[in-house]
C-alpha positions as CSV (number, residue, x, y, z in Angstrom):
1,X,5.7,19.6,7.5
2,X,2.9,17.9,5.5
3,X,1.2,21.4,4.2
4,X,-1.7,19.7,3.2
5,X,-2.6,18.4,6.5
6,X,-2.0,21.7,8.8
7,X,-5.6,23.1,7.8
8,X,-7.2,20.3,9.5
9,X,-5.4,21.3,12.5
10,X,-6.7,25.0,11.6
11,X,-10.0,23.2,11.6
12,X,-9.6,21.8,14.9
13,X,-9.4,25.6,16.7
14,X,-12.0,27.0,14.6
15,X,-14.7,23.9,15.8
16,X,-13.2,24.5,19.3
17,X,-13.7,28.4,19.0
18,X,-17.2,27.6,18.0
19,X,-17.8,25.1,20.9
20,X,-16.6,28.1,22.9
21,X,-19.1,30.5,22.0
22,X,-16.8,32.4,19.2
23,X,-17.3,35.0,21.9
24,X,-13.7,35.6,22.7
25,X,-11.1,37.3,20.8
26,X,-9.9,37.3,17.2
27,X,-6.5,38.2,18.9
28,X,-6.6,34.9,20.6
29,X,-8.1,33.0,18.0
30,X,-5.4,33.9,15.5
31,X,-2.7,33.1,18.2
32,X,-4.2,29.6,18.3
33,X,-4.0,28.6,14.9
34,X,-0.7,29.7,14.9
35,X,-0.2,27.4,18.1
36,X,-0.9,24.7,16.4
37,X,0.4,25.6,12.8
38,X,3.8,25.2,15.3
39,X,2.8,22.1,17.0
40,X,1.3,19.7,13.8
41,X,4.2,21.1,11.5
42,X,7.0,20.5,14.5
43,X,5.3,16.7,15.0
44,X,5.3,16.1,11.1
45,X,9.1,17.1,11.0
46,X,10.0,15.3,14.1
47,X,8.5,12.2,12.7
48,X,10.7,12.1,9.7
49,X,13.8,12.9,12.3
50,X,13.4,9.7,14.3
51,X,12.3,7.3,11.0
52,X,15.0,8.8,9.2
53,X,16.8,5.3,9.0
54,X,13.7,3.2,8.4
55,X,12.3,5.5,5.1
56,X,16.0,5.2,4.0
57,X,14.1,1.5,3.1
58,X,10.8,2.6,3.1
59,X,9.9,5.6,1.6
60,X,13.1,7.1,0.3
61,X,11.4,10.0,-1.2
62,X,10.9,11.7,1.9
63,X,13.1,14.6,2.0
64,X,15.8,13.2,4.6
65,X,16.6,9.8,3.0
66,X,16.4,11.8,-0.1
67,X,19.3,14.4,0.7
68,X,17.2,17.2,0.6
69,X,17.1,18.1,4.1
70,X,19.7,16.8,7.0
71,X,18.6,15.2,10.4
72,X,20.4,18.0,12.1
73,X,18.3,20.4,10.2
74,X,15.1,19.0,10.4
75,X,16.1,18.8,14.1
76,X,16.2,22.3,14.7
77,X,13.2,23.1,12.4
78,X,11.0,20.8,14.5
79,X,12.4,22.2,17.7
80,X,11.5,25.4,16.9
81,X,8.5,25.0,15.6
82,X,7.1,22.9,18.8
83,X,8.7,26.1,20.3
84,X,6.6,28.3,18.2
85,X,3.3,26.4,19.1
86,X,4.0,26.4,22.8
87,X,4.8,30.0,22.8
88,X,1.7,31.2,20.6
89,X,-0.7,29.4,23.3
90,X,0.7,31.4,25.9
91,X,-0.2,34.4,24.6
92,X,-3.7,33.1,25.3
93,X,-4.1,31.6,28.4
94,X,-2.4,29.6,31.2
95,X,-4.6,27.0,30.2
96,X,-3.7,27.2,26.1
97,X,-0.3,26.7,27.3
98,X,-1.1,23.8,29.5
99,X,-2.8,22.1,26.7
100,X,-0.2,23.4,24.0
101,X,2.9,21.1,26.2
102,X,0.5,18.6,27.0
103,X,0.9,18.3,22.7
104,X,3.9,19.0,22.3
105,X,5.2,16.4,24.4
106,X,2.4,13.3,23.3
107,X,3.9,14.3,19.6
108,X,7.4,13.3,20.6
109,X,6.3,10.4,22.1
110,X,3.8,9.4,19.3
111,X,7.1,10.0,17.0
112,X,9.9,8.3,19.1
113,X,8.0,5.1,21.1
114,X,4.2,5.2,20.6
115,X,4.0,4.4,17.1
116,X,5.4,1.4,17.4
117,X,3.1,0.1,19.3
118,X,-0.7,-1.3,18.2
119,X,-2.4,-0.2,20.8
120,X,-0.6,3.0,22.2
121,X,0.5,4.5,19.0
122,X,-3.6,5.3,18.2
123,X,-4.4,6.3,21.3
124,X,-1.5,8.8,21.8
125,X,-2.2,10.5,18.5
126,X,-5.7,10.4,19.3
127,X,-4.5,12.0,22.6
128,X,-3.0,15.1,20.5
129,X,-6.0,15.7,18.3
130,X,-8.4,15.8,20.8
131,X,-6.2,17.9,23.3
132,X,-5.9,20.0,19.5
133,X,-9.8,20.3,19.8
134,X,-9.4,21.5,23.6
135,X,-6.8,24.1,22.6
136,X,-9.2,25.6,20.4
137,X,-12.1,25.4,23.3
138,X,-9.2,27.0,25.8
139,X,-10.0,30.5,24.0
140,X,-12.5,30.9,26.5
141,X,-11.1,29.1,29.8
142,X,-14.6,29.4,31.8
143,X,-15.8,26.5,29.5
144,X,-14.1,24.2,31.2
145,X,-15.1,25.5,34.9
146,X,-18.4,24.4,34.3
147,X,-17.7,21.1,33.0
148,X,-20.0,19.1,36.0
149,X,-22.5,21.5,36.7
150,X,-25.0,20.9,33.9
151,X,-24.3,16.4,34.1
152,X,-23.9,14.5,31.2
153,X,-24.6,16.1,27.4
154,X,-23.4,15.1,24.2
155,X,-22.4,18.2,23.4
156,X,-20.1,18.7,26.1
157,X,-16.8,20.4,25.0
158,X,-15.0,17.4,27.6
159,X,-16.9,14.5,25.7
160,X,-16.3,15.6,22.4
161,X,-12.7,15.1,23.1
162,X,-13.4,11.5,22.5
163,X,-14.4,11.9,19.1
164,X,-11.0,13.2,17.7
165,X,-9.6,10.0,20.0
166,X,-11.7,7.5,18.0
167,X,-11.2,8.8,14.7
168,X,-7.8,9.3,15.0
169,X,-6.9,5.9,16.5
170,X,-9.0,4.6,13.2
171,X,-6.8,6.2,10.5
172,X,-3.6,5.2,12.7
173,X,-4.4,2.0,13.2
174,X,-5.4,1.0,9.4
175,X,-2.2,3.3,8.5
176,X,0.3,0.2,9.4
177,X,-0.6,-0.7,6.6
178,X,0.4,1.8,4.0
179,X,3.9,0.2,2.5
180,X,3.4,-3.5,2.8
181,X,-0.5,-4.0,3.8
182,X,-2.5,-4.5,6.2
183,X,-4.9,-7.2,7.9
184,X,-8.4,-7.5,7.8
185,X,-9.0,-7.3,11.1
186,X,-7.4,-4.0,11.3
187,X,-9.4,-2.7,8.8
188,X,-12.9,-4.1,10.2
189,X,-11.7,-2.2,13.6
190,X,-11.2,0.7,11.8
191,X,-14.3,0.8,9.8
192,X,-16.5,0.0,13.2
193,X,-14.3,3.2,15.3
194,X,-15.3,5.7,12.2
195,X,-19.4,4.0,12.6
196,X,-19.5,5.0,16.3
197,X,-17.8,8.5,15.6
198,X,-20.8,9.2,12.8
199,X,-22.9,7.7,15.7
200,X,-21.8,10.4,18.1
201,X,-22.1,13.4,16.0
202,X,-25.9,12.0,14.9
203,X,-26.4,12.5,18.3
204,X,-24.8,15.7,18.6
205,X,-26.4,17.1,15.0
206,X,-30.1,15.5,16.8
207,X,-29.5,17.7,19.8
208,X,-28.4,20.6,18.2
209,X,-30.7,24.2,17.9
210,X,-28.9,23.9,14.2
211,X,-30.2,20.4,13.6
212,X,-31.1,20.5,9.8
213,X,-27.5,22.0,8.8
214,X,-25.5,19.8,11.1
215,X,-27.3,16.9,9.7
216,X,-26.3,17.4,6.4
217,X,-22.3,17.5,7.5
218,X,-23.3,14.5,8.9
219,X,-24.3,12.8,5.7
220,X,-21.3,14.5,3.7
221,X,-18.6,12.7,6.4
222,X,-20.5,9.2,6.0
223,X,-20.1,9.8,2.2
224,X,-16.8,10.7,2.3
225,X,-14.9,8.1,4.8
226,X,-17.0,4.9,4.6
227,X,-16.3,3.9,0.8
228,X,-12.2,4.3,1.3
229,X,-12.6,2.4,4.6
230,X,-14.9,-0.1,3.9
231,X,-12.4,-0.7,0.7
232,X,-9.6,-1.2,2.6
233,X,-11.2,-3.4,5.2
234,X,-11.9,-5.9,2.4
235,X,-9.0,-5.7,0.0
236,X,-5.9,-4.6,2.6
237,X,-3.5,-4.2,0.1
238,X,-1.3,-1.0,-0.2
239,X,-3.0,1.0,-2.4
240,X,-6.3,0.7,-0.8
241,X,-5.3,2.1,3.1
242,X,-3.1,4.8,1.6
243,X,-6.9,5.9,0.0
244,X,-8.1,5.8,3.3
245,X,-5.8,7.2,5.3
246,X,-5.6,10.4,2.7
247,X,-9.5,10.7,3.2
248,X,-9.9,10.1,6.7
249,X,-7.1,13.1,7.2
250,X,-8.6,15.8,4.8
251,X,-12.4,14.3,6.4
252,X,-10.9,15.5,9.6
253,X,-12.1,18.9,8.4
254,X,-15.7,17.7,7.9
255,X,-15.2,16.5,10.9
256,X,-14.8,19.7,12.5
257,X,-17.3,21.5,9.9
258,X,-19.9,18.9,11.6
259,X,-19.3,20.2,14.9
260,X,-18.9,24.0,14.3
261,X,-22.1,23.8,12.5
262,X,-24.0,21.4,15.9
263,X,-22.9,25.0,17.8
264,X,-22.8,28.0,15.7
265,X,-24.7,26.9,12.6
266,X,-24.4,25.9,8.7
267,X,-22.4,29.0,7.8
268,X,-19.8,28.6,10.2
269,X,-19.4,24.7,9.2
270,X,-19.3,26.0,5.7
271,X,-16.5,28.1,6.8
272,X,-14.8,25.9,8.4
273,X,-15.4,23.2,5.3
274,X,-13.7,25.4,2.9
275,X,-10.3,24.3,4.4
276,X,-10.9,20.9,2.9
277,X,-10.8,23.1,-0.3
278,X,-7.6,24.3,0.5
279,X,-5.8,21.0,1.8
280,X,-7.3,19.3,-1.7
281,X,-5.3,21.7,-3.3
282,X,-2.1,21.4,-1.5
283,X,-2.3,17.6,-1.7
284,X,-1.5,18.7,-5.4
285,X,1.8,20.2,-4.4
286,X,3.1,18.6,-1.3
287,X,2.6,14.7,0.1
288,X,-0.2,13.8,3.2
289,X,1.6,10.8,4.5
């Protein structure tokens, strides 16, 4: 289930709830991050199911090459875990469970077809990030009736979706690359996808009533993600983009701490930023990738 990685998907609600106006319910709010506790830890599993024969070569110490865990078991774990994701996002609204399927469904095609694939393979896990983000905006539904009324903003819940699409498709992309490395090219794409993501959340952290705090998340991210990637972009080997990819994922919660903060402030990004504590520590215990 990759442990470390499920509080950036926590992350994901909590900057949605805050996009939302954290005016709705903690009943709701903790039905989400069970939603998608269900649907990143069901996508994880489900992954392993369908490479099962090609980390037999690869990377025989994941837990189904390694005899730990069966196919057919890890089967019915992921199954009922998407299950468990769906169902949780009913509970909230028509809407959550729209968004919850949506994910669902783009994780078993990521897993099965998609990753395969340059081009799709980023985009569709792109796709289930950002629609992760919009699940977390779904606690209040009425955010997304008014989605034309006001034009064009930057902090638009519906253009922010592109931001978990771009950064996403960046740690994908440069993630071919983890066993045997990867290309140069890959890596300079990646590195220029992560420079227009910090370009978009300037703008949002510019426009913001909590300009000064979201700034500083700003800076932080840049700190974090542009070393590893700029690393791997010049020196492709192995080593280097399995750094990157383990920073761009636990990043993914300053990600989100950037954008909580844009909308309800530095405290609530600092809330949100303590689950980077939290994966740190699991990434002690259990693997990212």
């Amino acid at each position: 289930m990759r442990p470390p990685n499920i509080p950036t998907a926590w992350a994901d609600i909590l900057a949605g709830y805050a996009i939302a106006g954290s005016s709705a319910s903690i009943s709701s709010l903790l039905w989400l991050l069970l939603a998608t506790t269900g649907l990143y830890g069901g996508g994880v599993v489900f992954n392993d199911v369908f490479d099962a024969e090609l980390d037999a070569e690869e990377r025989p110490e994941r837990p189904i090459p390694r005899g730990t865990v069966s196919s057919q078991e890890a089967t019915i774990l992921g199954g009922f875990l998407l299950t468990v994701g769906v169902f949780a996002a009913s509970q909230v609204s028509g809407l959550s469970l729209v968004l919850a399927s949506l994910i669902a469904a783009a994780t078993l095609i990521y897993d099965s077809i998609a990753k395969h694939h340059a081009l799709f393979g980023p985009l569709t896990m792109g796709f289930c990030r950002a629609g992760n983000l919009l699940l977390g905006i779904s606690v209040l539904p009425t955010v997304f009736s008014n989605i034309f009324e006001n034009g064009f903003s930057l902090i638009h819940p519906t253009y922010l979706a592109i931001i978990p699409i771009l950064y996403i498709g960046a740690i994908t992309a440069i993630s071919q690359g983890e066993v045997y490395g990867g290309s140069r090219r890959t890596g300079q794409i990646s590195v220029v996808l992560m420079g227009v993501v910090i370009a978009i959340l300037l703008g949002c952290a510019i426009t913001s009533a909590h300009m000064i705090s979201a700034l500083l998340f700003v800076a932080l991210l840049t700190w974090r993600i542009f070393p590893p990637f700029v690393r791997a972009a010049t020196h492709p080997q192995a080593n280097h983009i399995r750094s990157a990819v383990q920073a761009g994922i636990l990043s993914l919660v300053i990600v989100n701490a950037t954008l909580a903060s844009c909308f309800a402030g530095g405290l609530y990004g600092l809330l949100v930023l303590a689950l980077l504590l939290l994966s740190m520590g699991l990434v002690r215990l259990f693997a990212m990738t």
